[in-house]
Every structure is written in structure tokens, then in C-alpha cells.
N, C-alpha and C positions, 0 to 999 in steps of 0.2 A: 504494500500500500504506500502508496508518496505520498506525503507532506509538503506543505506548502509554508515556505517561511521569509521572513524579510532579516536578510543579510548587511553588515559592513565590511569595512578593510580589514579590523581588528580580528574577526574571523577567515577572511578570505585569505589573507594573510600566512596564515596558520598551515594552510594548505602546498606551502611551496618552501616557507620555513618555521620549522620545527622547534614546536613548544611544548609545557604539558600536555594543554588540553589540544593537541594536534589531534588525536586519535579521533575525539567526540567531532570537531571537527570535520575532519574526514566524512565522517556518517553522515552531515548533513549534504555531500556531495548524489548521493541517490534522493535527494529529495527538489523539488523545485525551489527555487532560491529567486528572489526577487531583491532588486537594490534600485535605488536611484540612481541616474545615469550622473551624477557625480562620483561614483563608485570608484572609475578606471582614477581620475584624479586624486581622489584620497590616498589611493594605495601608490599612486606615485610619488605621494609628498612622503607617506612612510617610508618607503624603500628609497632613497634620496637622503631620510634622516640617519636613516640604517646604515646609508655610506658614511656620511658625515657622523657617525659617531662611533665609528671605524666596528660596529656587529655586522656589516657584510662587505663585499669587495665592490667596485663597479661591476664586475664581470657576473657576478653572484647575482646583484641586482638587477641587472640588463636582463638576465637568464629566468627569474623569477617573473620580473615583468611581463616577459615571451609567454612564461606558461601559465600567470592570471589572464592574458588577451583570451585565450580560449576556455577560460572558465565556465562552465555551464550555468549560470547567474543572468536573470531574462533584465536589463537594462530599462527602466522605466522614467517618460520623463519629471523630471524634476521641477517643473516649470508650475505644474499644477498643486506641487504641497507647497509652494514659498509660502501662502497666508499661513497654512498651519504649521508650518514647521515653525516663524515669526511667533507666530501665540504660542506654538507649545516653548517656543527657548525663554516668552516671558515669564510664560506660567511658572517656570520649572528653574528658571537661574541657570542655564544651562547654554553650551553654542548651538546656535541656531544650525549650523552643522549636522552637527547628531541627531535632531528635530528634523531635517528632510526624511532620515530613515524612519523615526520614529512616524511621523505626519504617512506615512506611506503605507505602515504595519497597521496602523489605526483608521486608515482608509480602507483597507483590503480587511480589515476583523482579523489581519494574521499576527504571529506573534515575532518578535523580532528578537533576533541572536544576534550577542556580540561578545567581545571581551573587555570592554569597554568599563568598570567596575564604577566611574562617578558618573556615568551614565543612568546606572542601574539605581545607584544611590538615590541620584535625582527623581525616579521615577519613583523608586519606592518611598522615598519622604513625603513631607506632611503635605508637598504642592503637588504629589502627583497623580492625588485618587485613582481615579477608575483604570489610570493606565498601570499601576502597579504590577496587572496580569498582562499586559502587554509586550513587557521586556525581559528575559529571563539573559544571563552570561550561559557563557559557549556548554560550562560542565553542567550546569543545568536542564539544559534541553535534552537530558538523557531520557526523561518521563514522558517525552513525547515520544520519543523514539525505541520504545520497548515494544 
């Protein structure tokens, strides 16, 4: 049975370089993954930081980038959450950044994976009511996927 989920960098990530929760990770690659089509950019400013803060090489990154272009991740555009990703980053203290993904999981009723941990914070604190079930981290999503 496939699932259906709203994905970021912080887990897309994961999938080319190898972290704890790489394994869980992985698992979400059999399921449909949806991100905002600022997705390819995000993951290009990580791996970029990842050179500059001498955790990968250029070549490592160049290599990684190659193999997230073909990630099976359906690209959605972004143009249509700006209002609500803007209200959820005021609602919540949060970048309005991480609010495209979020504004996208909450338009779709899906739930959204990340690694992203003040993301999570933010959601589960006292400004984030109803979205609390909205966002779970990457080793969390195990309970969907059993």
C-alpha cells in the first residue's frame, strides 16, 4: 500500500548522505512524496553548506546533487501556499521557508516528514494547535509505515 507524504531537504537529504535516521528515510522512498518546487533549491543551499563547512567535498556534493535531480519527489508549485505558508510562519515564529512545506501538507490533509527538530517544536507548541498532527520528524513516521 503507498502512502502519501509531504517531504523536505532535511529528509531528502538523508537519502544520498548518511545519517541515523537514513534507514527510516529510505522507507519513505516506496511511498509518494510531494514537496514544493522550492525543494531542488533548498537542498542546494544544504549541500553548498556541507562544502563550506568542509562535511563533504565538491565532488561528493556535485555527485549527491546528480542523484537528488532524479528523486522520485512529485514537485508542486509553490506559488499557491505563499499566503499560507506567510500566516503559518506568523502564526508559529517560524521561516516562512519551512511554512511552504508545511502550507502544502495542510492543503493536501497529508502529513509532513522532516528532520527538521525547531520545526517540529514550533508546530507542537502552544501557537500550533490543530497542526501538531501534521508534522511528525523523519524517526517518527515509523507508525505510518508499519
Amino acid at each position: 500500500m503507498s502512502l502519501q507524504f509531504v517531504t523536505d531537504a532535511s529528509v531528502a537529504l538523508q537519502w544520498v548522505v548518511p545519517e541515523a535516521t537514513s534507514p527510516v528515510a529510505d522507507r519513505l522512498l516506496g511511498h509518494r512524496l510531494l514537496a514544493p518546487d522550492v525543494l531542488m533549491g533548498d537542498l542546494a543551499q544544504v549541500l553548498g553548506a556541507k562544502v563550506a563547512l568542509g562535511d563533504l567535498t565538491a565532488v561528493e556534493a556535485a555527485t549527491a546533487a546528480m542523484a537528488l535531480q532524479g528523486a522520485e519527489v512529485e514537485l508542486m508549485p509553490s506559488r499557491p501556499l505563499l499566503a499560507d505558508a506567510v500566516r503559518l510562519a506568523a502564526q508559529l515564529s517560524h521561516p516562512a521557508q519551512d511554512c511552504l512545506y508545511l502550507a502544502l501538507a495542510q492543503g493536501l490533509q497529508l502529513v509532513y516528514v522532516t528532520a527538521n527538530p525547531a520545526l517540529v517544536r514550533s508546530v507542537r507548541g502552544p501557537l500550533g494547535g490543530r497542526l501538531a498532527g501534521r508534522v511528525v520528524l523523519v524517526h517518527e513516521v515509523e507508525r505510518f509505515l508499519r
